[in-house]
N, C-alpha and C positions, 0 to 999 in steps of 0.2 A: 495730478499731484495731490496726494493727500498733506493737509493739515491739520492740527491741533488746537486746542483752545486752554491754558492754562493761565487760571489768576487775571484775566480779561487779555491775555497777549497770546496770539495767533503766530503759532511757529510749525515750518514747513521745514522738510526734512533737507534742507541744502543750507538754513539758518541762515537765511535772507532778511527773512522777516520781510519781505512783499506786502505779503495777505497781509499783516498788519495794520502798515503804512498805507497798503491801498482802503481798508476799511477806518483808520483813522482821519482820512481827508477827506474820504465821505463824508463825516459824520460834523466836522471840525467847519466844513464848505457850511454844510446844510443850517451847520449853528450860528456860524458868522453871518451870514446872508440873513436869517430872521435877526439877528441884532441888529444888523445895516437897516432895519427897516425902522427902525427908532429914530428919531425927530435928531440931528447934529444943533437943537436950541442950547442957548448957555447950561448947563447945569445938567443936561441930559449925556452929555458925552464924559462925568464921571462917571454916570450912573453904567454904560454902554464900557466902561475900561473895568469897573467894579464884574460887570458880566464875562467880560474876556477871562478875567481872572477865573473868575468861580467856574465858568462852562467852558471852554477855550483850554486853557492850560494845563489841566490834567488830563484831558487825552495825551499832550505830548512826553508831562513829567513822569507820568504811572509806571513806564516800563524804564526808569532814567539807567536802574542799574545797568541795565542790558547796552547801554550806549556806547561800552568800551567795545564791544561787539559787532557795532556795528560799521560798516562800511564807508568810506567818505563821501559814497552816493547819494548811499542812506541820510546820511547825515544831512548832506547837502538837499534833501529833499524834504526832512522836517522842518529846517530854517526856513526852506522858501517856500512851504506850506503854513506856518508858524505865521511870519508876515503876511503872507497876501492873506490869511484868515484876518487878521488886525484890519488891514487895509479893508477889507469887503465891510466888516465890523462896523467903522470907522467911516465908512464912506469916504475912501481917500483915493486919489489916482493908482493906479498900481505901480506911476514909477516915482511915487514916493522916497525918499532918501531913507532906508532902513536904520540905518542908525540914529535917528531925529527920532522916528517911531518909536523903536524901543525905550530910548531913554523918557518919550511921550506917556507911554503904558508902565512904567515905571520896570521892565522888567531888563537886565540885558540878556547877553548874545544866549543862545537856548541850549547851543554847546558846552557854556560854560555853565550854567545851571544844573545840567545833566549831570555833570563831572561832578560837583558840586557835592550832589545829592547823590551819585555813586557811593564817595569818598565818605562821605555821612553816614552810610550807611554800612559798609565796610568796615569803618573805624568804631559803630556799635556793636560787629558782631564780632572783631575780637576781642 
C-alpha cells in the first residue's frame, strides 16, 4: 500500500491514517520511556509533566483537525496511547485511574482537545 507524507501527517489511500498512528506511538513510546528514566524526586515530576507537554502532546494535537475524520478506533487508540505514554513518563502503574492522570498533567480528555482545536481552527478560517 502506498502512502504519503503531507505537513508531517502520513495518509494512506483508504484514509485510515494507520501509518500515522503507527509511527506516532513509536515515536511518543520512545519519548515517554527516556522521560520515565528521570528521578520521580519532589520537584522533578513538574519538570517530567512540563516535558510531556513540550515532547509528548504535539505528536497527538498536530493533526487535531483531521480528528473529525477519524474513526472511533482511531480515536480510541490515541487516548490509550496518550495515557500509557503519561504513565511510562510518570512511572505509574499502567492500571492507573486515567481520569486522576489527566487532571494530574493538567490536560483533559484528548478527544476533547482535538474538537477543541478543530473548532478553532475552522472558526479562523471563515
Amino acid at each position: 500500500m502506498q502512502t504519503y507524507k503531507y505537513l508531517g501527517v502520513i495518509i494512506d489511500p483508504s484514509l485510515s491514517f494507520n501509518a500515522h498512528i503507527q509511527q506516532t506511538l513509536s515515536k511518543v513510546i520512545s519519548i515517554s520511556k527516556n522521560i520515565g528514566k528521570i528521578s520521580n524526586k519532589q520537584g522533578l515530576v513538574k519538570l517530567k509533566i512540563d516535558m510531556i507537554n513540550c515532547y509528548i502532546l504535539p505528536h497527538f494535537f498536530y493533526p487535531a483537525c483531521l480528528f473529525p475524520f477519524f474513526n472511533k478506533n482511531t480515536i480510541f487508540r490515541l487516548k490509550r496511547a496518550y495515557t500509557k505514554s503519561i504513565k511510562f513518563a510518570l512511572n505509574l502503574p499502567l492500571n492507573t485511574n486515567n481520569s486522576l492522570l489527566l487532571n494530574a498533567t493538567g490536560n483533559s480528555d484528548i478527544c476533547q482537545l482535538g474538537q477543541r482545536l478543530f473548532l478553532d481552527t475552522a472558526m479562523r478560517l471563515t
